[in-house]
C-alpha positions in Angstrom: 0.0 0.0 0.0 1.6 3.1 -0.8 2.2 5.4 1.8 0.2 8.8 2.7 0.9 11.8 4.7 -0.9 12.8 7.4 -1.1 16.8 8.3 -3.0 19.7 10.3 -3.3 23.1 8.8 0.0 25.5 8.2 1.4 27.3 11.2 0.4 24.8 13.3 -0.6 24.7 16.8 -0.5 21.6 19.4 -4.1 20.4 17.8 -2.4 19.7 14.5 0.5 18.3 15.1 -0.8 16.4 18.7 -3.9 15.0 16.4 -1.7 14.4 12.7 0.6 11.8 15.1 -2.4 10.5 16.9 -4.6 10.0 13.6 -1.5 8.1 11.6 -1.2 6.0 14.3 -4.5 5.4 14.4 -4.8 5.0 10.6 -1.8 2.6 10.9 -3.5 0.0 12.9 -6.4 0.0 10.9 -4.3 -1.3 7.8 -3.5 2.0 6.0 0.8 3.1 5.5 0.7 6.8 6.7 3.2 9.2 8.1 2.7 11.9 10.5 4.0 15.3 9.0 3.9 19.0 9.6 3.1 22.7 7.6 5.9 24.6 9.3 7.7 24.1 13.0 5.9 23.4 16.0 5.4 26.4 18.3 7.0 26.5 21.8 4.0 25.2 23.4 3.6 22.0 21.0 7.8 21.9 21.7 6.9 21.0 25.5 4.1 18.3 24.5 6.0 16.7 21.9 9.2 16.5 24.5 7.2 16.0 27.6 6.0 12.4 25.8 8.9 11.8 24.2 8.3 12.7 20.6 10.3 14.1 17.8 8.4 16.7 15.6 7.5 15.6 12.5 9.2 15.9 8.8 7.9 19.7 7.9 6.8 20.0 4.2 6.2 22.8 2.3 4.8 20.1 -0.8 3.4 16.9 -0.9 2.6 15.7 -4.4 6.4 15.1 -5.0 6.2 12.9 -2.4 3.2 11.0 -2.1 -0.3 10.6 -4.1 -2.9 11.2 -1.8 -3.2 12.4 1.5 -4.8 13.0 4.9 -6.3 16.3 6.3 -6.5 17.0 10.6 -7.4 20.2 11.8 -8.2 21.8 9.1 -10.3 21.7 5.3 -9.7 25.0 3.7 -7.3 25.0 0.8 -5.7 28.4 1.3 -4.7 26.8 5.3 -3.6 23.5 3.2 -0.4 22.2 1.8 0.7 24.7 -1.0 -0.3 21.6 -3.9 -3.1 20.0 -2.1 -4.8 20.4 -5.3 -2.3 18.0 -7.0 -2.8 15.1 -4.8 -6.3 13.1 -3.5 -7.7 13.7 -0.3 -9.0 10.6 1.0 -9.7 11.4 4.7 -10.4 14.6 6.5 -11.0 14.7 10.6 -12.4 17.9 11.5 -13.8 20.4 14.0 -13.9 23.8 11.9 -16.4 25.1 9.2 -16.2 23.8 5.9 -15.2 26.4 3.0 -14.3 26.0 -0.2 -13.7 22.4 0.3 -13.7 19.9 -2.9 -12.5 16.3 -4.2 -12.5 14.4 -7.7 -13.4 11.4 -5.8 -15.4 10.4 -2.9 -13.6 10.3 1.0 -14.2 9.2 4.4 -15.1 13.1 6.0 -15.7 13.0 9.4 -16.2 16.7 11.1 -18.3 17.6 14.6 -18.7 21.0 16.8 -16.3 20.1 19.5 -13.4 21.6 20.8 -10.5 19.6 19.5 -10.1 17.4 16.1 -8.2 14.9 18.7 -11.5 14.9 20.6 -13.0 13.4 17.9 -10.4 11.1 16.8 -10.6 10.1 20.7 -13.8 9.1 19.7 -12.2 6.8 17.2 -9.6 4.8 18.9 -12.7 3.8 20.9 -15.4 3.0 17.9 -12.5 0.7 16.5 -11.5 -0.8 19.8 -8.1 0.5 19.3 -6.2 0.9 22.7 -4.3 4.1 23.1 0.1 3.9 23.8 1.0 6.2 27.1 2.4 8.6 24.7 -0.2 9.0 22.1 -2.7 9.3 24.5 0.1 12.1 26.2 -0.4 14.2 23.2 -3.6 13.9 22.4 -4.5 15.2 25.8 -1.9 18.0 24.7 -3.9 19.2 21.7 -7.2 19.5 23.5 -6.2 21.3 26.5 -4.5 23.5 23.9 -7.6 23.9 22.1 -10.1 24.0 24.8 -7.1 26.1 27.4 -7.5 23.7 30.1 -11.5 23.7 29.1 -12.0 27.3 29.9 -12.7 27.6 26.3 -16.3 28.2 24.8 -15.7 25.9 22.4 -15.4 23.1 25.0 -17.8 20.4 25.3 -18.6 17.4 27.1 -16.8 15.3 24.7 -13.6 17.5 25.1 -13.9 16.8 29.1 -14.5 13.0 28.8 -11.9 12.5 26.7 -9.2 14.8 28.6 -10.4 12.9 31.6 -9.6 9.3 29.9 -6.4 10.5 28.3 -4.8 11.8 31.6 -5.4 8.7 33.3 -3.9 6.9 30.3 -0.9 8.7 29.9 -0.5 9.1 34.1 -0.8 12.6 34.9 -2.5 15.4 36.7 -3.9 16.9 33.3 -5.0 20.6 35.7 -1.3 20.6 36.7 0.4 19.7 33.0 -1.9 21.6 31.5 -1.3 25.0 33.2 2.5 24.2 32.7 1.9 23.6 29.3 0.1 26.6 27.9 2.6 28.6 30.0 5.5 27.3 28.2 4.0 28.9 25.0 3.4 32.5 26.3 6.8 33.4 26.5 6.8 36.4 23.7 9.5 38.7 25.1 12.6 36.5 22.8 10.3 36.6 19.6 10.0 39.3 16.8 6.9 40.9 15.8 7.3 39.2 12.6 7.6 35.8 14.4 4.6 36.6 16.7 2.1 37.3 13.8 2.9 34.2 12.0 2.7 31.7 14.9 -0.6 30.9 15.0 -2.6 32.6 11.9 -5.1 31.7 9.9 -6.4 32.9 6.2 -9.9 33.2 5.6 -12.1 34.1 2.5 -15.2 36.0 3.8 -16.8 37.6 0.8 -14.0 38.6 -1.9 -12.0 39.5 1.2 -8.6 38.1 2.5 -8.9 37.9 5.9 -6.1 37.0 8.1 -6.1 36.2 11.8 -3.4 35.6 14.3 -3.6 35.1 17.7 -0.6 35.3 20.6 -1.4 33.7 23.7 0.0 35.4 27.0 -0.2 35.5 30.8 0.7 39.3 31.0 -1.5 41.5 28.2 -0.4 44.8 29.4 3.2 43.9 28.4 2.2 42.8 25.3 0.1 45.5 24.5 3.2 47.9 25.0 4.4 46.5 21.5 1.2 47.8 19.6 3.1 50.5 17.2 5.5 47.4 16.8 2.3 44.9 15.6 0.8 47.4 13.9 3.9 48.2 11.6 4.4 44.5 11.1 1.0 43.6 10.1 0.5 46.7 7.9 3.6 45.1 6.3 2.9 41.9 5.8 -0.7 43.0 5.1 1.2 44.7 1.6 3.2 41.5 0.8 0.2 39.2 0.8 -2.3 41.1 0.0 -4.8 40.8 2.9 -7.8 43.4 3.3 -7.8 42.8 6.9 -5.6 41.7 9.8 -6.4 40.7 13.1 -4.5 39.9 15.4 -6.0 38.5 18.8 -3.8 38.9 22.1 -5.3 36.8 24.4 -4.4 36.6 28.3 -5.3 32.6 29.1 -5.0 33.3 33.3 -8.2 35.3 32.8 -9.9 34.7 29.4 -9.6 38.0 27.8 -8.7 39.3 24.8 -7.1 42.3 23.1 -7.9 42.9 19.4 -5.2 45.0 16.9 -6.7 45.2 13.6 -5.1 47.0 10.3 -6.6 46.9 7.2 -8.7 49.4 5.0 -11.8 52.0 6.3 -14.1 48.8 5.0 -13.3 46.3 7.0 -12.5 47.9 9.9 -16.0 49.6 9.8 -16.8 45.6 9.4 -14.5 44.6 12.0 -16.4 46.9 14.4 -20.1 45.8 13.2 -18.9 42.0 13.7 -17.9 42.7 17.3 -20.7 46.0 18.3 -17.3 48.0 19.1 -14.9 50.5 18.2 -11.6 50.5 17.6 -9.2 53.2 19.0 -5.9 53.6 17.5 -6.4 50.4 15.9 -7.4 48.3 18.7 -10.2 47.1 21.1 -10.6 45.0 24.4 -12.6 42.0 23.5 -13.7 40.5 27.2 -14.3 36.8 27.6 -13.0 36.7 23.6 -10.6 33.5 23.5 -11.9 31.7 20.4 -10.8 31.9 16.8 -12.9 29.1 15.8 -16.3 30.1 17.7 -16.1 33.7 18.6 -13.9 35.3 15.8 -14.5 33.6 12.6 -18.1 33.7 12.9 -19.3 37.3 13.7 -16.8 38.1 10.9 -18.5 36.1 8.4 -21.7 37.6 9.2 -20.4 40.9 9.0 -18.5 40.7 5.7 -21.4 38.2 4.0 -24.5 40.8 5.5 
């Protein structure tokens, strides 16, 4: 059987690698020849999961079809968040937990997508419907990605899923999953060493919402204030990088995980920053906003901005 690659979205965050290794392993047992790779360097945070269970990080490509004929998508659907060539190779599985946009295939797949708070949630869900038993270490990362996703289930995006299953997995892999996890999400809230430039691109997202190209980055921190004393710094860099890629809009979403607030910095034209402020019922001053109880890409972020761009 020839072999497949396995991958969550580019600029990837503990979900998608945690969930790429856990769904190849997965695959593996159920007769399929995958390998677990990445869309770019794992992030500090995912750097302490992946050592903490005693992974390597996976192969990072920036192509697949000169590789490898069809693939696997975790984390992720949309193309422009995809391997730069995904249109050159079949999709023949996609494990999900975002909206699905400008998502097509030649051929029919196995799709499997649900409103939960972590694609490893749902490949949790898996191991279990296939009687699969989960290694110390997979079930190690898999915890990982959901308390990523979730932060330590303070997220609104959490579910009851998301707590039975980091429930199970701490008890499989042997730890105190209130204790790791706050350790954890610490270990990738250290900003002060990295460049505005690196900070923008860690976790970011593209979206298409209406002939617009909308980019999103978030920075996760346990000191806003701090970070907010870089503004003029963000602003230049996103401004910059707004010009080089051509987005309409750029948000970037500071977001203090002790207390589950946010601060919003947003560039972009008069338009969608007048749609920025209609998404959200606020107004920006000096390019920025507080966004209480805001922690969210997936559920809080994306949507009102859809609504707002599309209405």
């Amino acid at each position: 059987m020839e072999k497949e690659f396995v991958f969550g979205h580019q600029n990837p965050d503990t979900d998608a690698i945690g969930t790429a290794i856990a769904y190849s392993y997965l695959q593996n047992k159920l007769g399929y020849n995958t390998e677990p790779v990445a869309l770019g360097e794992p992030n500090d945070e995912t750097a302490y999961a992946l050592k903490k269970f005693g992974f390597e990080a996976p192969t990072v490509i920036t192509t697949a079809a000169d590789k490898v004929n069809a693939v696997m998508l975790v984390d992720h659907n949309e193309p422009q968040q995809s391997v730069s060539d995904i249109d050159k190779v079949k999709v023949t599985h996609v494990v999900d937990h975002h909206r699905i946009m400008n998502f097509n295939t030649a051929n029919p797949l196995f799709y499997r997508a649900e409103p939960v708070g972590c694609t490893s949630t749902v490949v949790w869900k898996m191991f279990k419907e296939n009687k699969v038993e989960i290694p110390q270490n997979i079930a190690g990362i898999m915890l990982s990605a959901i308390i990523s996703d979730t932060l330590l289930l303070k997220s609104p995006t959490s579910t009851d899923f998301d707590k039975a299953a980091i429930e199970d997995l701490a008890k499989i892999a042997g730890i105190d999953y209130q204790e790791y996890g706050l350790a954890m999400l610490k270990a990738g809230t250290n900003i002060a060493s990295k460049s505005e430039e690196e900070l923008i691109d860690l976790d970011a997202k593209s979206f298409e919402l209406n002939g617009h190209n909308v980019r999103v980055a978030q920075v996760n921190v346990v000191d806003l204030p701090e970070a907010m004393e870089r503004k003029a710094a963000f602003i230049s860099t996103m401004e910059a990088a707004s010009k080089e890629n051509g987005y309409d809009m750029f948000m970037l979403l500071i977001t203090n995980i002790l207390d589950s607030d946010s601060q919003a910095i947003v560039v972009g034209t008069d338009e969608t920053k007048k749609l920025f402020e209609k998404a959200f019922n606020a107004t920006l001053t000096d390019s920025s906003v507080a966004l209480p109880g805001v922690v969210s890409r997936k559920k809080q972020v994306v949507p009102p901005l859809t609504e707002a761009f599309e209405n």
